[in-house]
C-alpha positions as CSV (number, residue, x, y, z in Angstrom):
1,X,0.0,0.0,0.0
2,X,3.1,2.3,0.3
3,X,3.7,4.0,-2.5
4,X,7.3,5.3,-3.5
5,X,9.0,7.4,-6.4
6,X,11.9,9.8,-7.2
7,X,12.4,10.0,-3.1
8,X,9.0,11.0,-2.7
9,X,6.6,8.5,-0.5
10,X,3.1,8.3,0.7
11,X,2.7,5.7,3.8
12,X,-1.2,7.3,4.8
13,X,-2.9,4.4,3.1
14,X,-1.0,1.7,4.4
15,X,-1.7,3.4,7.9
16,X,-5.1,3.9,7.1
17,X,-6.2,0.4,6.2
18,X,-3.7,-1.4,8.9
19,X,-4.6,0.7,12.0
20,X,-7.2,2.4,13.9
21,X,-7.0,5.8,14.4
22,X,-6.4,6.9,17.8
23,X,-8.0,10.4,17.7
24,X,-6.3,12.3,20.4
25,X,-8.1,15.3,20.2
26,X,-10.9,13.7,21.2
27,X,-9.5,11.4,23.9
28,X,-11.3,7.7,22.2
29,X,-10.5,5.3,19.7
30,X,-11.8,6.3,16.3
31,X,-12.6,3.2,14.4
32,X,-12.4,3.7,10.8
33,X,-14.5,1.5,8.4
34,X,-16.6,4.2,6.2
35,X,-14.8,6.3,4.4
36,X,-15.9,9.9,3.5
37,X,-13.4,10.5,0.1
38,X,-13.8,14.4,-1.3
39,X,-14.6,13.3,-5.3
40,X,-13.8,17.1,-6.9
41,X,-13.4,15.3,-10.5
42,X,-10.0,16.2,-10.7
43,X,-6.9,14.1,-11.2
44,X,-5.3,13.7,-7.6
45,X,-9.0,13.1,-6.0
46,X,-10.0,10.6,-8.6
47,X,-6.7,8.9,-8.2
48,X,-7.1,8.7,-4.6
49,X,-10.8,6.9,-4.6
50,X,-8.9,4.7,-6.9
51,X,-6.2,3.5,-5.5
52,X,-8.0,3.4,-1.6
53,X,-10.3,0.6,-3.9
54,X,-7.7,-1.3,-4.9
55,X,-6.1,-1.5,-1.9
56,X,-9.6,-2.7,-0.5
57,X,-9.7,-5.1,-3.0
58,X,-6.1,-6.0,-3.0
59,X,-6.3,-7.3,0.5
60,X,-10.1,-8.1,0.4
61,X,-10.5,-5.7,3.1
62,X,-14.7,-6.1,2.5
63,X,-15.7,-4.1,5.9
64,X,-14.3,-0.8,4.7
65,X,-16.6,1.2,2.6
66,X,-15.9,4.3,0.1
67,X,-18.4,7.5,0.1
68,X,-17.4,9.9,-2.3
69,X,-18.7,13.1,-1.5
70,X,-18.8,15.9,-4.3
71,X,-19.6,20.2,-4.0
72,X,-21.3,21.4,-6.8
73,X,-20.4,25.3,-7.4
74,X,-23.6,26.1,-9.7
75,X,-22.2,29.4,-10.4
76,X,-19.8,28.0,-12.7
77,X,-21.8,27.2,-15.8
78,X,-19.1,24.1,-16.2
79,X,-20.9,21.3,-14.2
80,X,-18.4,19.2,-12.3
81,X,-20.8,16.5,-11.6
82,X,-19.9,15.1,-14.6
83,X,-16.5,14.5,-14.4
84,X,-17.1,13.5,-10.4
85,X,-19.7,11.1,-11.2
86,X,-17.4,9.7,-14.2
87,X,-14.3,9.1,-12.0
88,X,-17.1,7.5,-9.8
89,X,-18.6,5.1,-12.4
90,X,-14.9,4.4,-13.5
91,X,-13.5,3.2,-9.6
92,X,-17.0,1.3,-9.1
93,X,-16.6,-0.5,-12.6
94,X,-12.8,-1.3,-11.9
95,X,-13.3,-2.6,-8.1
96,X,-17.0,-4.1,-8.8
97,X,-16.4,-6.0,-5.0
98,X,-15.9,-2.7,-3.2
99,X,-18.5,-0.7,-1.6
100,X,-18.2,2.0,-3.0
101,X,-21.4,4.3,-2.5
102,X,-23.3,6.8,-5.1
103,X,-21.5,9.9,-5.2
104,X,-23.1,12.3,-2.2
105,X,-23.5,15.7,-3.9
106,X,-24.6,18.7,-2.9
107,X,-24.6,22.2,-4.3
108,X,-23.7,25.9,-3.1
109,X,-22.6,28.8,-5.1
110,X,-19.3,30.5,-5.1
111,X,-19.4,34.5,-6.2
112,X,-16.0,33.8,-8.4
113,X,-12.7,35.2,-7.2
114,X,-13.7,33.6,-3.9
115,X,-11.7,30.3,-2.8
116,X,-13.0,29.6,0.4
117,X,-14.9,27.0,-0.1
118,X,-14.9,25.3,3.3
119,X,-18.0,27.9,4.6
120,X,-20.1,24.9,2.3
121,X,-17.9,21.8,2.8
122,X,-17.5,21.8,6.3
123,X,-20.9,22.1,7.6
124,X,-21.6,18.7,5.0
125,X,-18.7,16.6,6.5
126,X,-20.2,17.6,10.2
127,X,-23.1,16.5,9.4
128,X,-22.6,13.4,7.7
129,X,-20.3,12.1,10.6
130,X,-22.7,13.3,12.9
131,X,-24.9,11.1,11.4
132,X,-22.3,8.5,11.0
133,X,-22.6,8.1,7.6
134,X,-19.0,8.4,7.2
135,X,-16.3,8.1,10.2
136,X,-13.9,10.4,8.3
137,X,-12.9,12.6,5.0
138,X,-10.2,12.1,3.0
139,X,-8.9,15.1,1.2
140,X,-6.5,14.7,-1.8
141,X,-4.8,17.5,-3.0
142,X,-1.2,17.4,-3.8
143,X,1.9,19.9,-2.7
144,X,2.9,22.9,-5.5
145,X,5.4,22.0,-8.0
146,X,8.8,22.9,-6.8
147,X,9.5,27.0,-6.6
148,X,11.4,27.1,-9.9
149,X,8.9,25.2,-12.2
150,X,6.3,27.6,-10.9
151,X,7.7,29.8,-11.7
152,X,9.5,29.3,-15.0
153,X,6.2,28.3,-15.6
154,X,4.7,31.3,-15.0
155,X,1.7,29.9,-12.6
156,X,3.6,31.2,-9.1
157,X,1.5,34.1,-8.5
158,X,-2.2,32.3,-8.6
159,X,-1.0,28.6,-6.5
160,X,-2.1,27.8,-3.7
161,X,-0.2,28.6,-0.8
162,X,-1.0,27.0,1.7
163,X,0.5,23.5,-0.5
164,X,3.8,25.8,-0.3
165,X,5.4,23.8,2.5
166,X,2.9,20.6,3.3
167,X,3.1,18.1,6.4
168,X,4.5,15.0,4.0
169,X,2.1,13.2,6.5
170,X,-1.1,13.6,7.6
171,X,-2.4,11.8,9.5
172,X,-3.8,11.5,13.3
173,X,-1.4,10.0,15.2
174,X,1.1,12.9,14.0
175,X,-0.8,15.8,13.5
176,X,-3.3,15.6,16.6
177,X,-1.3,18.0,18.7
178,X,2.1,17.3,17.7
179,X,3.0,19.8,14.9
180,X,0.0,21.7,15.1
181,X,-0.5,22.7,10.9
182,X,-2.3,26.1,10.6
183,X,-4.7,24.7,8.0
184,X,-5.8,21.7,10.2
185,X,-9.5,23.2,11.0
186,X,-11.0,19.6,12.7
187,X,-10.4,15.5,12.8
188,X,-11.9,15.6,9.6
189,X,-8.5,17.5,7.9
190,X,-5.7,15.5,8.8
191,X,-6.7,13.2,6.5
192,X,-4.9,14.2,3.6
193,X,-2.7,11.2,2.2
194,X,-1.0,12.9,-0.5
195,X,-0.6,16.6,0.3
196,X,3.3,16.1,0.5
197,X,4.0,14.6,-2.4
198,X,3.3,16.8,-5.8
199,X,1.5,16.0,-9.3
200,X,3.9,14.1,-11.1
201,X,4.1,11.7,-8.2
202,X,0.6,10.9,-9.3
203,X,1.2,11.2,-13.0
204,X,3.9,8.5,-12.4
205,X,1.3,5.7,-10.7
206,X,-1.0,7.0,-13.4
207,X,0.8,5.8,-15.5
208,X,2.7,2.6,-14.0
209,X,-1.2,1.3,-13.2
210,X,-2.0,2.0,-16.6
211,X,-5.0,3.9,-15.4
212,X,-4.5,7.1,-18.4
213,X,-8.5,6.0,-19.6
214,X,-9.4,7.4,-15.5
215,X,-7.2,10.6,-16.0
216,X,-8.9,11.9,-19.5
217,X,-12.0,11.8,-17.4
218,X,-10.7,14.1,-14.9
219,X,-11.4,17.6,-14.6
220,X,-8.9,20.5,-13.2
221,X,-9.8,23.9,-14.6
222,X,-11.5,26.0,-12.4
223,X,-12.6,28.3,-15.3
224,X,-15.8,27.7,-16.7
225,X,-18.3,30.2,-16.0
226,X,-19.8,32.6,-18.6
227,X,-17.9,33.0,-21.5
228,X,-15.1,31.1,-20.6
229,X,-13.5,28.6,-22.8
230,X,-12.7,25.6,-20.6
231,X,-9.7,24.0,-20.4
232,X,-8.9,27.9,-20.1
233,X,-4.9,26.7,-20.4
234,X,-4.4,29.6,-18.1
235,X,-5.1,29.4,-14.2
236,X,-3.2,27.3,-11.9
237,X,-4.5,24.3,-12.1
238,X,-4.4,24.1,-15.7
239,X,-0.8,24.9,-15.4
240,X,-0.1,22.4,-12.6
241,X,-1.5,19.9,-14.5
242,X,0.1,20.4,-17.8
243,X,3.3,21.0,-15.5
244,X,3.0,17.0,-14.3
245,X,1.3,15.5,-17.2
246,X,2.1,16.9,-20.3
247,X,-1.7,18.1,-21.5
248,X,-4.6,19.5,-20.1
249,X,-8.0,18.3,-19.2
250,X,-9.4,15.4,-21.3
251,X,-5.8,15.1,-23.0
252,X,-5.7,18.3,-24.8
253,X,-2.2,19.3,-25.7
């Protein structure tokens, strides 16, 4: 389950399917069997649910259970259900033993320019553990590119900065009170298994699990709203992904 390349290495889903998590912050045992995975229909989440299924599958681990959860932004005329629900389809097709749930989604609308979109996410994820459909989320974003390909690339000024200097990993046992991240808002967060690692890491098992049919599914650009021409080629994530991959979304070059 440990996944290892150019002396980069993710360890969270070994750790994730081997142990329970002892959730400090909340002084019990946290015992992990439904998992909440964040489905945004782009490349690193879609790879995530992926591989979290064949590692399910892999060591028949048939108890654990896989709830993608999606947030529909319907100001953006672009509808990122689609790709969600594709990436979806694709992971339940590939791991037909799995249960892997129908995709939870639910809307809000983002004015654009604004990024926060946790004001709508984070009430959702309280609620569905609250409810105990899920025990926790798992968040997959990747670090930035290194400082020079940013900006050689000329994407440095719109990235995300808070993937500037990531925890390599995050999970409870480190995270709960020990190095104390500034982004870590609840138990729900430090569940992010590949924010220390960046994209071509993932273009790398992309391609060594011959899995490129999932990625041309996958959606990045967060352009899309009137008038614009999506894959815009120009925001970050358009950049980041041609950075790691070679093309943009759906394979364009």
């Amino acid at each position: 389950m440990i996944l290892e390349y150019n002396g980069q290495k993710v360890d969270f889903f070994q750790r994730i399917f081997t142990e329970d998590i002892i959730a400090k912050n909340f002084n019990k045992e946290h015992i992990v069997r439904k998992l909440g995975v964040w489905v945004s229909g782009g490349a690193d989440s879609a790879f995530s649910l992926w591989y979290m299924a064949k590692c399910i599958s892999d060591n028949k681990l048939w108890d654990f259970q896989l709830i993608p959860i999606h947030g529909h932004d319907t100001a953006r005329v672009a509808d990122s259900r689609i790709s969600a629900n594709a990436v979806v389809d694709y992971v339940r097709n590939a791991f037909p033993k799995v249960d892997i749930h129908d995709n939870y989604i639910f809307q809000y609308h983002l004015i654009k320019g604004v990024s926060d979109k946790g004001q709508f996410h984070d009430p959702i994820k309280n609620n569905l553990k609250k409810d105990e459909t899920i025990h926790i989320t798992v968040n997959s974003y990747t670090a930035n590119p290194p400082l020079k390909d940013m900006v050689d690339g000329g994407f440095y000024h719109n990235r995300d900065c808070k993937r500037d200097d990531p925890i390599a990993a995050y999970d409870s046992e480190v995270n709960a009170g020990i190095h104390g991240h500034k982004s870590v808002k609840s138990f729900f967060d430090l569940h992010q298994p590949i924010s220390g690692v960046d994209k071509k890491f993932i273009a790398h098992f992309y391609k060594k699990f011959d899995i490129m049919d999932l990625f041309y599914k996958t959606v990045s650009c967060t352009s899309g709203y009137d008038d614009e021409i999506v894959p815009c080629k120009k925001c970050f994530w358009c950049k980041e992904k041609y950075w790691a991959f070679g093309m943009y979304d759906g394979g364009v070059k």
